[in-house]
HTML snippet that shows the backbone in 3Dmol.js (N, CA, C, O; Angstrom):
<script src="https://3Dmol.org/build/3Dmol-min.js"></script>
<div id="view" style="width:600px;height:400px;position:relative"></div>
<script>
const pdb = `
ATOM      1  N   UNK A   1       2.025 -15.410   0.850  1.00  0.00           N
ATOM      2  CA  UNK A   1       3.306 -15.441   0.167  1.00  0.00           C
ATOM      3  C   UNK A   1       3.120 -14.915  -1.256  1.00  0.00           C
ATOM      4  O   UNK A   1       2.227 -15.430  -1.928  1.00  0.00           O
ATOM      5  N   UNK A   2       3.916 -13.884  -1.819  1.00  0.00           N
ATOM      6  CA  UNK A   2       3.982 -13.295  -2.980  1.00  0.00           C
ATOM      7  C   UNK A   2       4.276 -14.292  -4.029  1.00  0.00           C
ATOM      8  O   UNK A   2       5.071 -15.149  -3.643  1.00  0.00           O
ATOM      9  N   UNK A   3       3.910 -14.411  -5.109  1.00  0.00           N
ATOM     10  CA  UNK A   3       4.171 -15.051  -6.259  1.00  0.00           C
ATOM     11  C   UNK A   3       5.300 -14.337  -7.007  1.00  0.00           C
ATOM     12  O   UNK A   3       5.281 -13.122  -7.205  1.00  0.00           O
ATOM     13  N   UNK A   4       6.379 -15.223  -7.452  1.00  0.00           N
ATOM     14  CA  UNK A   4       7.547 -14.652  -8.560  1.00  0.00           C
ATOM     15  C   UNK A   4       7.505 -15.411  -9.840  1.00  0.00           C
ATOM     16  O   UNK A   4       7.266 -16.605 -10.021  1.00  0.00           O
ATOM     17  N   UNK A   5       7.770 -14.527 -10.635  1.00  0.00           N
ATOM     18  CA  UNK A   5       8.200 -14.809 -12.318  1.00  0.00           C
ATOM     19  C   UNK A   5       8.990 -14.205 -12.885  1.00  0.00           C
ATOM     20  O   UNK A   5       9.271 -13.023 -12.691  1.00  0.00           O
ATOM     21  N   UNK A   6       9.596 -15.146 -13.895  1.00  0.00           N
ATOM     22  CA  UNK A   6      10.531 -14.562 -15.211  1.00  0.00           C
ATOM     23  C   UNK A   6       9.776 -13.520 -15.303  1.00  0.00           C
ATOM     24  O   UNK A   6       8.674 -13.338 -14.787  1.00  0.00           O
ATOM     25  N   UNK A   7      10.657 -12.524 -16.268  1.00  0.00           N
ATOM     26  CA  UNK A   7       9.461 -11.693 -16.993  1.00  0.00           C
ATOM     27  C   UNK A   7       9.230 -12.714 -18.476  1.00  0.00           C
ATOM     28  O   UNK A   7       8.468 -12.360 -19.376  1.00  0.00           O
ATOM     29  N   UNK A   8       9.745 -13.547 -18.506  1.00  0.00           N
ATOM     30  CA  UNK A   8       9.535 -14.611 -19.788  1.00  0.00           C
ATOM     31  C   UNK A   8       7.403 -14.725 -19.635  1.00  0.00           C
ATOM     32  O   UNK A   8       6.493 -14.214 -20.288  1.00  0.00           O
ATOM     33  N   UNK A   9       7.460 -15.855 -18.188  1.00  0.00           N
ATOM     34  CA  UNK A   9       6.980 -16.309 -17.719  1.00  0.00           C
ATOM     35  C   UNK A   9       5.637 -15.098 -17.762  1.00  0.00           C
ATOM     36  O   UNK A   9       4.493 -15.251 -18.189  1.00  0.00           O
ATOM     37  N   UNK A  10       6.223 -13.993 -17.204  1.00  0.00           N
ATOM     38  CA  UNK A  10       4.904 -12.928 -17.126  1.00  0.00           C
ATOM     39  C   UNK A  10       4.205 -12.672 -18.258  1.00  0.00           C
ATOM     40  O   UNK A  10       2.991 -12.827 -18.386  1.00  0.00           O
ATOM     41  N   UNK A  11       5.218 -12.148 -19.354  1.00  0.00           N
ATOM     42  CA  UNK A  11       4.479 -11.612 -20.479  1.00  0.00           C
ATOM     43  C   UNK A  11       3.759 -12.861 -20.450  1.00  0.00           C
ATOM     44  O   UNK A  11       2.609 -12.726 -20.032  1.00  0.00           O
ATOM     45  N   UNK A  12       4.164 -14.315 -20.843  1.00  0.00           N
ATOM     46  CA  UNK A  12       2.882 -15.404 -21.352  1.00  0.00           C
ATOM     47  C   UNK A  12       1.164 -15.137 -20.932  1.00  0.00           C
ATOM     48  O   UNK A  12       0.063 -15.259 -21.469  1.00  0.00           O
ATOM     49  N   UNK A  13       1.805 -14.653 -19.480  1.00  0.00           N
ATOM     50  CA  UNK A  13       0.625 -14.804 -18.428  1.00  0.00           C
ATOM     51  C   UNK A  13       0.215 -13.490 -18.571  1.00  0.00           C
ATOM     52  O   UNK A  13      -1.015 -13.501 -18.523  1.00  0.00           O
ATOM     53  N   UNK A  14       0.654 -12.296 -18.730  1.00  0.00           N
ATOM     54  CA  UNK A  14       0.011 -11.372 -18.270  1.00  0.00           C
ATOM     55  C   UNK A  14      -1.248 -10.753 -17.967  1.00  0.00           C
ATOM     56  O   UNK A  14      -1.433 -10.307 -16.835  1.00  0.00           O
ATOM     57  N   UNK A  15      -2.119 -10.676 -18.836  1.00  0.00           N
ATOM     58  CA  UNK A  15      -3.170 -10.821 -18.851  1.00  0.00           C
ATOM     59  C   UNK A  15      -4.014 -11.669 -17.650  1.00  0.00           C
ATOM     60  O   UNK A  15      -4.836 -11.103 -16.928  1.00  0.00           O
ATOM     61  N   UNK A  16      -3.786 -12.677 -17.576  1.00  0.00           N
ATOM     62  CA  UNK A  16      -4.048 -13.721 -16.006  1.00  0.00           C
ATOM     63  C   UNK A  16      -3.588 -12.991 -14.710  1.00  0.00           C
ATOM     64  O   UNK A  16      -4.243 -12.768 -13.693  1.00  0.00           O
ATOM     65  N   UNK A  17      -2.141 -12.638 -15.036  1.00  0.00           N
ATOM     66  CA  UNK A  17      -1.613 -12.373 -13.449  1.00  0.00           C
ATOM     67  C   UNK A  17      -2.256 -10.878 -13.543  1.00  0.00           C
ATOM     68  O   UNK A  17      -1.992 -10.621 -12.368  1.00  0.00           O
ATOM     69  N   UNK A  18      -2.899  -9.671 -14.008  1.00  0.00           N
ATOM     70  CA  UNK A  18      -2.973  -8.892 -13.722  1.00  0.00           C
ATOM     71  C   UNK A  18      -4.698  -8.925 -13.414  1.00  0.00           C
ATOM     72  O   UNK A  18      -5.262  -8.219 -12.578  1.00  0.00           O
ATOM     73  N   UNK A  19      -5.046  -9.454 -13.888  1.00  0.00           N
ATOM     74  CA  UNK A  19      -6.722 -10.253 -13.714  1.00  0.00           C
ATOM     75  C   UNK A  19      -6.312 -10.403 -11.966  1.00  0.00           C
ATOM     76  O   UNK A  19      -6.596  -9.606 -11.072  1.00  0.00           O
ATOM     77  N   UNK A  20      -5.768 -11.342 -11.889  1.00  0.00           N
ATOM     78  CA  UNK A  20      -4.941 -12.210 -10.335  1.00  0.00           C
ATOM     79  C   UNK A  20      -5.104 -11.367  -9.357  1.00  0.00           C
ATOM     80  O   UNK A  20      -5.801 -11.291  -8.345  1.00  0.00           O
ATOM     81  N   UNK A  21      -3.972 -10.491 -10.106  1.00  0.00           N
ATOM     82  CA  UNK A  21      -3.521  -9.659  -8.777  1.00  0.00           C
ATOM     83  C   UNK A  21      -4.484  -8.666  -7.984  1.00  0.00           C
ATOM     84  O   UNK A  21      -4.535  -8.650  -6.754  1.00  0.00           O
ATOM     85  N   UNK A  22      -5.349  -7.723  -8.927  1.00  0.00           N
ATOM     86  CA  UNK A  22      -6.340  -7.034  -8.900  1.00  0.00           C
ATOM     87  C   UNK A  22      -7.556  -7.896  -8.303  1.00  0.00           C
ATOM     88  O   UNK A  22      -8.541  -7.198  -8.059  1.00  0.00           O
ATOM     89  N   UNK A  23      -7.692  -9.162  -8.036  1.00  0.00           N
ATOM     90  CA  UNK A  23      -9.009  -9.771  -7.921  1.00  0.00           C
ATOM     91  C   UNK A  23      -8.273 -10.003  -6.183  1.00  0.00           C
ATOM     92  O   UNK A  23      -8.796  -9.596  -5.145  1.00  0.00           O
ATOM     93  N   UNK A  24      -7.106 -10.675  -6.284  1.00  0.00           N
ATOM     94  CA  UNK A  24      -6.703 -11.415  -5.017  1.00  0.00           C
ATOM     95  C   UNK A  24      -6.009 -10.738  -4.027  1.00  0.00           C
ATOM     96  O   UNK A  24      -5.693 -11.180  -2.922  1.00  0.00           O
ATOM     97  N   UNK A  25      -5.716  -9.270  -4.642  1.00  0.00           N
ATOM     98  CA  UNK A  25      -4.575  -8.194  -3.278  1.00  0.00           C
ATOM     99  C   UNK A  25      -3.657  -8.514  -3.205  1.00  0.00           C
ATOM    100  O   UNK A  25      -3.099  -7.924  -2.279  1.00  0.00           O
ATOM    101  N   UNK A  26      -2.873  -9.375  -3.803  1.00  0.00           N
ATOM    102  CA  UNK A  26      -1.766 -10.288  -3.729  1.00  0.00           C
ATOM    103  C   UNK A  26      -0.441  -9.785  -4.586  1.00  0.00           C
ATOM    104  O   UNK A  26      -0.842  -9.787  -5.750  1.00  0.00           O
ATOM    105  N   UNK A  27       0.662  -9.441  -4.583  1.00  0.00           N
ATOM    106  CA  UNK A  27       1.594  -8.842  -5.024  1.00  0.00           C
ATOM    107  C   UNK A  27       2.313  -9.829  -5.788  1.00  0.00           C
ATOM    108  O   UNK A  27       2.736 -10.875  -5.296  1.00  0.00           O
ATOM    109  N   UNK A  28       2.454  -9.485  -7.022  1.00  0.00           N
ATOM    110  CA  UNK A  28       3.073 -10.584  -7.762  1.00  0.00           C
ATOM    111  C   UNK A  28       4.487  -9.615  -8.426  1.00  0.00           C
ATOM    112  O   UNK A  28       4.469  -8.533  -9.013  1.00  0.00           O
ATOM    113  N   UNK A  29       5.633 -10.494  -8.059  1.00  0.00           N
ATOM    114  CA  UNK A  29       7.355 -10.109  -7.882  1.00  0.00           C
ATOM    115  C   UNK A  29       7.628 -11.182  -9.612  1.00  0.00           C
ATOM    116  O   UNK A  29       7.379 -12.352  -9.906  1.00  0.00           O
ATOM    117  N   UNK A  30       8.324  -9.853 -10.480  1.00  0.00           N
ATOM    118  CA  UNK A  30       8.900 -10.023 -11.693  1.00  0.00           C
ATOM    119  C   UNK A  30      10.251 -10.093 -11.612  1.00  0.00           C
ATOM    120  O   UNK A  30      10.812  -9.004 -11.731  1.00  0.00           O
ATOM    121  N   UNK A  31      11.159 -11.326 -11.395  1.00  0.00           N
ATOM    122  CA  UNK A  31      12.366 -11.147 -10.900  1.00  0.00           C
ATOM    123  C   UNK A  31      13.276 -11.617 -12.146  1.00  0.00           C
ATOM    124  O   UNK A  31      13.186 -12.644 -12.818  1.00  0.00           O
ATOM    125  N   UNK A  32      14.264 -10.444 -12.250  1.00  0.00           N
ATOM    126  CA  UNK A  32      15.154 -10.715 -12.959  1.00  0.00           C
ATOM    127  C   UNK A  32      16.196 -11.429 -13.197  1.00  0.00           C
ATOM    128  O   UNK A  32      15.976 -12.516 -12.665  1.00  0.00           O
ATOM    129  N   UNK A  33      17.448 -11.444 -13.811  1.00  0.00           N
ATOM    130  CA  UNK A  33      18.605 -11.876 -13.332  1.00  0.00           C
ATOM    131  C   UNK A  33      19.619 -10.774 -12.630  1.00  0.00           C
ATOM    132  O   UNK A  33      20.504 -11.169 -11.871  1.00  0.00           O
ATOM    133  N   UNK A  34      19.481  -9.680 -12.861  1.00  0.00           N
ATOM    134  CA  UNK A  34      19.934  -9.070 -11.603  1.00  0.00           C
ATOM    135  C   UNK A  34      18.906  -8.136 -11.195  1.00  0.00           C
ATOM    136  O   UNK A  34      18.366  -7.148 -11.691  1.00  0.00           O
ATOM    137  N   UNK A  35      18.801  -8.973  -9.821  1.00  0.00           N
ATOM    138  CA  UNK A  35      17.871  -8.214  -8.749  1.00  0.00           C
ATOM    139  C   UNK A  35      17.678  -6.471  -8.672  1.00  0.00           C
ATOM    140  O   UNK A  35      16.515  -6.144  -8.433  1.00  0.00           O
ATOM    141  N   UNK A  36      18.384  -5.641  -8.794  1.00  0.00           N
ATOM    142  CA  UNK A  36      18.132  -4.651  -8.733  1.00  0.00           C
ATOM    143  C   UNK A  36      16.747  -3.763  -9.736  1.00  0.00           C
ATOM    144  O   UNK A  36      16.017  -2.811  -9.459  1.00  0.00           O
ATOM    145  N   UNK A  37      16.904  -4.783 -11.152  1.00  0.00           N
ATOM    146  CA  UNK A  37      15.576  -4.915 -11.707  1.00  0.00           C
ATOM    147  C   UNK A  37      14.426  -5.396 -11.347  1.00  0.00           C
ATOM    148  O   UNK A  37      13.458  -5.178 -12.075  1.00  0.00           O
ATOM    149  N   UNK A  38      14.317  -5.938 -10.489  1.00  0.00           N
ATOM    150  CA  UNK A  38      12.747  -6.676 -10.105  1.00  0.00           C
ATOM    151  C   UNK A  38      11.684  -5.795  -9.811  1.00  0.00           C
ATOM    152  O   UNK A  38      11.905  -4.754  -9.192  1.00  0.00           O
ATOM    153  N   UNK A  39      10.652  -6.079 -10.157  1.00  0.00           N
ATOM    154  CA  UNK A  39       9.554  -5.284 -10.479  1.00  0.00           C
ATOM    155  C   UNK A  39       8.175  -5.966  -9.351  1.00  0.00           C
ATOM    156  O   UNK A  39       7.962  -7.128  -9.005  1.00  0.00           O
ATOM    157  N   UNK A  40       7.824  -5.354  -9.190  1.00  0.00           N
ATOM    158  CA  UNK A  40       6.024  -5.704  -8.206  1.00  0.00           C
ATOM    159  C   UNK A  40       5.090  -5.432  -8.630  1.00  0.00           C
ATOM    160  O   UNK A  40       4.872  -4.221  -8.605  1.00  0.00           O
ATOM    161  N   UNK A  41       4.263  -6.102  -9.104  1.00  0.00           N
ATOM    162  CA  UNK A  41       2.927  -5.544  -9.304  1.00  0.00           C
ATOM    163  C   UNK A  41       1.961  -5.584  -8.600  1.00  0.00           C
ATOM    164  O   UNK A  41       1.570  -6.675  -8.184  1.00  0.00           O
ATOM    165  N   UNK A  42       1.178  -4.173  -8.205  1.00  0.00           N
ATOM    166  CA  UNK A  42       0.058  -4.317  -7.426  1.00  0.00           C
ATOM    167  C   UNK A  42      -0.998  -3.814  -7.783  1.00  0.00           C
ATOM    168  O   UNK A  42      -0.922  -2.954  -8.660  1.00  0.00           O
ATOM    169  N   UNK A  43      -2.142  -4.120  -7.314  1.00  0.00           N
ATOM    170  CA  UNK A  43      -3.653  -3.250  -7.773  1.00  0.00           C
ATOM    171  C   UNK A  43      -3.368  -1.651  -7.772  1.00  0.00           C
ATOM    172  O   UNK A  43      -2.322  -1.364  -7.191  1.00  0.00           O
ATOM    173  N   UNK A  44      -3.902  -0.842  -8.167  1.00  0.00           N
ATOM    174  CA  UNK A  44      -3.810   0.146  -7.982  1.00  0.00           C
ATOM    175  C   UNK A  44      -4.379   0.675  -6.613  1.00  0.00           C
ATOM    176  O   UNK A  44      -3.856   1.506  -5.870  1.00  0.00           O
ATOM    177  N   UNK A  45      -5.522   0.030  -6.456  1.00  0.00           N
ATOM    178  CA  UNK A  45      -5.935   1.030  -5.207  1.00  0.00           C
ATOM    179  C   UNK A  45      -5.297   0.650  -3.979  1.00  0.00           C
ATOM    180  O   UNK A  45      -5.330   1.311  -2.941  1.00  0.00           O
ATOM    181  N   UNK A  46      -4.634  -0.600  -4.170  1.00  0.00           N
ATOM    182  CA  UNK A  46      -3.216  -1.256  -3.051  1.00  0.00           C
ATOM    183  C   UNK A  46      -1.944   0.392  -3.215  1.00  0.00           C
ATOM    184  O   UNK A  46      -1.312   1.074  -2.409  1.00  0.00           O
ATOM    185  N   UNK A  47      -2.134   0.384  -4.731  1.00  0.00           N
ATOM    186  CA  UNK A  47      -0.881   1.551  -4.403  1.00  0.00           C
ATOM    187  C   UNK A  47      -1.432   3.105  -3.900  1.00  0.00           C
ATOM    188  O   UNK A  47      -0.848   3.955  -3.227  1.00  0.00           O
ATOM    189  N   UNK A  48      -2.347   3.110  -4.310  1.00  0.00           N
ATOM    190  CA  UNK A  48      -3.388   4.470  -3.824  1.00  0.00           C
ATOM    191  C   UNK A  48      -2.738   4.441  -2.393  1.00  0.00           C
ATOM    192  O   UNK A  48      -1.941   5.270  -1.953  1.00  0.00           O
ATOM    193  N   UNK A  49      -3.205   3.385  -1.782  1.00  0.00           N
ATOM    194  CA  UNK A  49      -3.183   3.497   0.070  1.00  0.00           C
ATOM    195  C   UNK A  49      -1.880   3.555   0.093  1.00  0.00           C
ATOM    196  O   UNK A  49      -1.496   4.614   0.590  1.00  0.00           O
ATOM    197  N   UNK A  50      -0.919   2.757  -0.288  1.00  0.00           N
ATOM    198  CA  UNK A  50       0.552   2.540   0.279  1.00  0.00           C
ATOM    199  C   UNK A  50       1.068   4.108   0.137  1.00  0.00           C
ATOM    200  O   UNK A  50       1.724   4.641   1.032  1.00  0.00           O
ATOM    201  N   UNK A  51       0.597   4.976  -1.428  1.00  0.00           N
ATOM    202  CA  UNK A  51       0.940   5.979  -1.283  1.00  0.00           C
ATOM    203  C   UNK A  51       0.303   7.118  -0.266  1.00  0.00           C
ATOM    204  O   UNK A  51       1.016   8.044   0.120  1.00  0.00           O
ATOM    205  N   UNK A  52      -1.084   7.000   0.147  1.00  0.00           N
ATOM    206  CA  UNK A  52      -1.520   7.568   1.328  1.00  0.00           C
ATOM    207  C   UNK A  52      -1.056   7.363   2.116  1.00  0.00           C
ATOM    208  O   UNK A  52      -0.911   8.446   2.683  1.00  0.00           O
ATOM    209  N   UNK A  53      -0.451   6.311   2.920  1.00  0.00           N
ATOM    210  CA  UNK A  53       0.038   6.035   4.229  1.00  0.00           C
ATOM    211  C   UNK A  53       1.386   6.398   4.220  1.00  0.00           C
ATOM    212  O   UNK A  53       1.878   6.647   5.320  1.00  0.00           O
ATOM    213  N   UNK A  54       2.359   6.517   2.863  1.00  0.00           N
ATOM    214  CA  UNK A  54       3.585   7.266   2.908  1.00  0.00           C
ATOM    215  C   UNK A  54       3.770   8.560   3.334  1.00  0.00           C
ATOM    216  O   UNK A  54       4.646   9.060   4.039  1.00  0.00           O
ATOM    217  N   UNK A  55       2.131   9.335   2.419  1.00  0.00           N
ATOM    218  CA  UNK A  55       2.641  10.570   2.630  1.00  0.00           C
ATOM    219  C   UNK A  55       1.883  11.268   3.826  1.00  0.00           C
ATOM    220  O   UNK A  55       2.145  12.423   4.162  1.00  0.00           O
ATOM    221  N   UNK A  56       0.593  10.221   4.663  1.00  0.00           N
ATOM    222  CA  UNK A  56       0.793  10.979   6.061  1.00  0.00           C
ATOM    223  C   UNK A  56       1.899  10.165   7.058  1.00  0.00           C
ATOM    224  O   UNK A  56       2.115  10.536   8.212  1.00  0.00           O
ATOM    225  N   UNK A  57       2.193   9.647   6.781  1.00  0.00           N
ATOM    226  CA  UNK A  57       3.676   9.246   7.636  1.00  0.00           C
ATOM    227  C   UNK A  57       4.849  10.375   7.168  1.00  0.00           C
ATOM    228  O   UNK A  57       5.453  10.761   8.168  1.00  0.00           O
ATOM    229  N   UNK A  58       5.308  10.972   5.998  1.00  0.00           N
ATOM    230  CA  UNK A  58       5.935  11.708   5.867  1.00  0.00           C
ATOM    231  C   UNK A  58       5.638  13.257   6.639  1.00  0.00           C
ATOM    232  O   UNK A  58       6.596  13.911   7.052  1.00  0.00           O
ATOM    233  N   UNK A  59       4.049  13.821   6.801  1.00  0.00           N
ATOM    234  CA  UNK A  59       3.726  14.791   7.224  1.00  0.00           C
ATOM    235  C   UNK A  59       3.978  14.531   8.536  1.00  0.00           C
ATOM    236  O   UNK A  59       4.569  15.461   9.086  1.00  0.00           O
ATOM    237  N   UNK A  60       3.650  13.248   9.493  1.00  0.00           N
ATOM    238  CA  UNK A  60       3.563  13.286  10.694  1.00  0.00           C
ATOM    239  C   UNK A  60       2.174  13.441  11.164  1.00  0.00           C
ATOM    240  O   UNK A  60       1.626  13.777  12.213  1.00  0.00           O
ATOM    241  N   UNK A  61       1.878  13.131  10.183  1.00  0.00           N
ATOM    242  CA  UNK A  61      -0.116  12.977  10.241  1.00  0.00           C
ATOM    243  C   UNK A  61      -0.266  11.504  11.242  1.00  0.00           C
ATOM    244  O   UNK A  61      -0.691  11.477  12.397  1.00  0.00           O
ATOM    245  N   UNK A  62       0.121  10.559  10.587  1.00  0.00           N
ATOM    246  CA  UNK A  62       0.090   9.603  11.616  1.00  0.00           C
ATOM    247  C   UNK A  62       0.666   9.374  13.308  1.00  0.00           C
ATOM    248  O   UNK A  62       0.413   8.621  14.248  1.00  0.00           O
ATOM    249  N   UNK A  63       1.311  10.182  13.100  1.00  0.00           N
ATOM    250  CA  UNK A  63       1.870  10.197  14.594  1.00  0.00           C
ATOM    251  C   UNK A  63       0.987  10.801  15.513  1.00  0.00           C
ATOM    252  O   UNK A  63       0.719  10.493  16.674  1.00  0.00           O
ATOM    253  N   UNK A  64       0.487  11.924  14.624  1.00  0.00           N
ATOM    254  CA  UNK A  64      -0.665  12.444  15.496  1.00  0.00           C
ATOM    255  C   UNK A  64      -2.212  11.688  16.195  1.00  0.00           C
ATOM    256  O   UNK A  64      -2.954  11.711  17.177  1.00  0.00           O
ATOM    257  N   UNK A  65      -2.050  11.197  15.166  1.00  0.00           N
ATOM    258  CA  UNK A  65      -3.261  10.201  15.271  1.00  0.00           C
ATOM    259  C   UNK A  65      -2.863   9.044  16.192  1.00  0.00           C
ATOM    260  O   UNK A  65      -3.736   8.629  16.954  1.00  0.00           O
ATOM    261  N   UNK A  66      -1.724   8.506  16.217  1.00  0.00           N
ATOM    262  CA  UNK A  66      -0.859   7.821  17.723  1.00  0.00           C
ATOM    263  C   UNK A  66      -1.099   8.227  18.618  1.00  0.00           C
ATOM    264  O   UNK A  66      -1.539   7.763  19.670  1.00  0.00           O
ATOM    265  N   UNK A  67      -0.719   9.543  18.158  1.00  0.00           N
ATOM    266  CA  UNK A  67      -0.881  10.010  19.733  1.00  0.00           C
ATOM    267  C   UNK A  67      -2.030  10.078  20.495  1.00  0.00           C
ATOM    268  O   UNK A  67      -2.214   9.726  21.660  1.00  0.00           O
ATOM    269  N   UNK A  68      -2.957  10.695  19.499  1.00  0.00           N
ATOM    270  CA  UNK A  68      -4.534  10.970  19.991  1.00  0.00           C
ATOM    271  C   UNK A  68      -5.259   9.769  20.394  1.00  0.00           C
ATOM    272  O   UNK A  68      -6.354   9.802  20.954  1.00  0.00           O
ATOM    273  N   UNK A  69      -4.739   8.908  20.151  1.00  0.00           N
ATOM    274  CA  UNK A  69      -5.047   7.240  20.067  1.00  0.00           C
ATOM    275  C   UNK A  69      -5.278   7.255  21.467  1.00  0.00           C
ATOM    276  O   UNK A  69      -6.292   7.209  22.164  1.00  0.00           O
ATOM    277  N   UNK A  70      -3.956   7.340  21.705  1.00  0.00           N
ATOM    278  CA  UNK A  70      -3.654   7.482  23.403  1.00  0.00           C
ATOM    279  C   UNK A  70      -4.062   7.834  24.524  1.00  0.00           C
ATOM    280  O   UNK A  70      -3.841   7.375  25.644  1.00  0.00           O
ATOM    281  N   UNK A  71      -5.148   9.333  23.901  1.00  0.00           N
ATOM    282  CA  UNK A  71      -5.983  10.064  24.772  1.00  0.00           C
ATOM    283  C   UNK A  71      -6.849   8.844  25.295  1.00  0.00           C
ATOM    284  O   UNK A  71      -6.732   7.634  25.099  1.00  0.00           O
ATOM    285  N   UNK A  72      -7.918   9.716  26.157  1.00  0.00           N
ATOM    286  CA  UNK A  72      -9.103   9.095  26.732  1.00  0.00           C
ATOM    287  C   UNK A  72     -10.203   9.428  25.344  1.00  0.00           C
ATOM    288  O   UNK A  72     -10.599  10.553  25.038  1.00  0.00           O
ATOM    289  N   UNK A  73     -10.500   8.335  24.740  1.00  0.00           N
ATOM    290  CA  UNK A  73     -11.131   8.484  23.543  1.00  0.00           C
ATOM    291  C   UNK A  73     -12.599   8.505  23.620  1.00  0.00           C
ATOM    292  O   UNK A  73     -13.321   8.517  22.623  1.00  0.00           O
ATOM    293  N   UNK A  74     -13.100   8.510  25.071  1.00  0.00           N
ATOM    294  CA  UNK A  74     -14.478   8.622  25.698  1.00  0.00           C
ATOM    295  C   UNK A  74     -14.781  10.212  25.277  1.00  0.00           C
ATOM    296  O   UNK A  74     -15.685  10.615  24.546  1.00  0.00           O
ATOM    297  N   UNK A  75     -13.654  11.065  26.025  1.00  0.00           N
ATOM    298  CA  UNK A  75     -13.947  12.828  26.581  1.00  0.00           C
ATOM    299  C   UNK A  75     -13.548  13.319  24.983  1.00  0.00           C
ATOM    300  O   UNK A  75     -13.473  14.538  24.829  1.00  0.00           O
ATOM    301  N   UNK A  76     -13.327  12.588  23.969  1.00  0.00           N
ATOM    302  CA  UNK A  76     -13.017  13.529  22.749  1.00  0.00           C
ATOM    303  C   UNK A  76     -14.309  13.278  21.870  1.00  0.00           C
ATOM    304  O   UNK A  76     -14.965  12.251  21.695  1.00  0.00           O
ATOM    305  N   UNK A  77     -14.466  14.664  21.337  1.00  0.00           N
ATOM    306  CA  UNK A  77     -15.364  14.925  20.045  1.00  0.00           C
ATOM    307  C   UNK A  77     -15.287  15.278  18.991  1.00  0.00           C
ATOM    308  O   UNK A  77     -15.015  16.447  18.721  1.00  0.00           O
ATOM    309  N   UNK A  78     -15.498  14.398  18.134  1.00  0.00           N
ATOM    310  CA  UNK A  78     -14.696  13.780  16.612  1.00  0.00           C
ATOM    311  C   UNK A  78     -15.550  15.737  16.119  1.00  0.00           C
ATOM    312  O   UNK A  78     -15.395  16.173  14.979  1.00  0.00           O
ATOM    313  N   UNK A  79     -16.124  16.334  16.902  1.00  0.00           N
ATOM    314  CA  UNK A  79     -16.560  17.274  16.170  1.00  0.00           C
ATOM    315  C   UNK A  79     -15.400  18.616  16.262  1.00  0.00           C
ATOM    316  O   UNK A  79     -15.373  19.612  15.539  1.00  0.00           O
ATOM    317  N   UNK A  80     -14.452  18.246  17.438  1.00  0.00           N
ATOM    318  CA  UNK A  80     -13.762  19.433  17.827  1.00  0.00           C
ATOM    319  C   UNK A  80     -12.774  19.079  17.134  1.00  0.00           C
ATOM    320  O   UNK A  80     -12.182  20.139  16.930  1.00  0.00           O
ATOM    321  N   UNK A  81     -12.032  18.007  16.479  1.00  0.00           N
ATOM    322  CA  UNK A  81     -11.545  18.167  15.562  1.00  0.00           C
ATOM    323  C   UNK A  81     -10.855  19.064  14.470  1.00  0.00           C
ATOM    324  O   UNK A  81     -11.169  18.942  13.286  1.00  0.00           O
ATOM    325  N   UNK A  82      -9.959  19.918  14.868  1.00  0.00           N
ATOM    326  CA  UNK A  82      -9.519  20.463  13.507  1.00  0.00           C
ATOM    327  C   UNK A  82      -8.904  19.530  12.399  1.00  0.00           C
ATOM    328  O   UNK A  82      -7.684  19.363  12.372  1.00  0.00           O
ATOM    329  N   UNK A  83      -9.793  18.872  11.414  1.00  0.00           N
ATOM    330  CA  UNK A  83      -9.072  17.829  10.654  1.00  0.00           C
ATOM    331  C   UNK A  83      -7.749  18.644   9.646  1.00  0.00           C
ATOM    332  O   UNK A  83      -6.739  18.117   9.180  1.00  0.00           O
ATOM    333  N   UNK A  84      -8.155  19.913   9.554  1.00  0.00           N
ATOM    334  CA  UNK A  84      -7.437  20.542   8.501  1.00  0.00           C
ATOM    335  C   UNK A  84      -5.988  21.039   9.048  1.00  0.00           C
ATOM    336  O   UNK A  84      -5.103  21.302   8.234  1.00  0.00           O
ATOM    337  N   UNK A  85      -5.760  21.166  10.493  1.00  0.00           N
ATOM    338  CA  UNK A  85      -4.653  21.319  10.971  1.00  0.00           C
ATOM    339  C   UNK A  85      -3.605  19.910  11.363  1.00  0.00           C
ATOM    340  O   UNK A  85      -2.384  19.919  11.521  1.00  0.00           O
ATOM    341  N   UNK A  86      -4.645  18.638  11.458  1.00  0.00           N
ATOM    342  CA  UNK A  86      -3.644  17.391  11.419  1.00  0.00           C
ATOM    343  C   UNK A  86      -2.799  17.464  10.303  1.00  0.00           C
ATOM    344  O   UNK A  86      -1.959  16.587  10.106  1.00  0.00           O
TER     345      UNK A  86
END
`;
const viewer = $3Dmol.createViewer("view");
viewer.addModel(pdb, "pdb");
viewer.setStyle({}, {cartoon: {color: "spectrum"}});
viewer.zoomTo();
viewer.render();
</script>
């Protein structure tokens, strides 16, 4: 379960919760009084991946890899591979 705070509450802490968040993987939610402001903080290399996995989901990189999933993963060779055409 994600942790929420004021941003009152954050600035006090900041320093702690960003120690926190980075140590524990854990997403800590800065919630406002109107929601459309609320903020997340995550490790960076949490956002590294989330942004990797956006943008081969956007290419259709992952689907491919679904699919290939699917094959008989005995008769394939990670050498025949064209990685550069996924």
């Amino acid at each position: 379960m994600q942790k929420s705070y004021t941003p009152t509450s954050a600035r006090n802490k900041l320093y702690g919760l960003l120690k926190q968040v980075a140590e524990e993987h854990k997403p800590v939610v800065i919630q406002q009084k109107d929601e459309t402001l609320d903020t997340v903080i995550v490790p960076k290399d949490d956002w590294d991946a989330i942004q990797e996995t956006l943008y081969l989901s956007e290419t259709g990189t992952l689907a491919k890899v679904a699919e290939r999933e699917k094959d008989d993963m005995a008769a394939m060779n990670v050498d025949d591979i064209d990685w550069d055409q996924l």
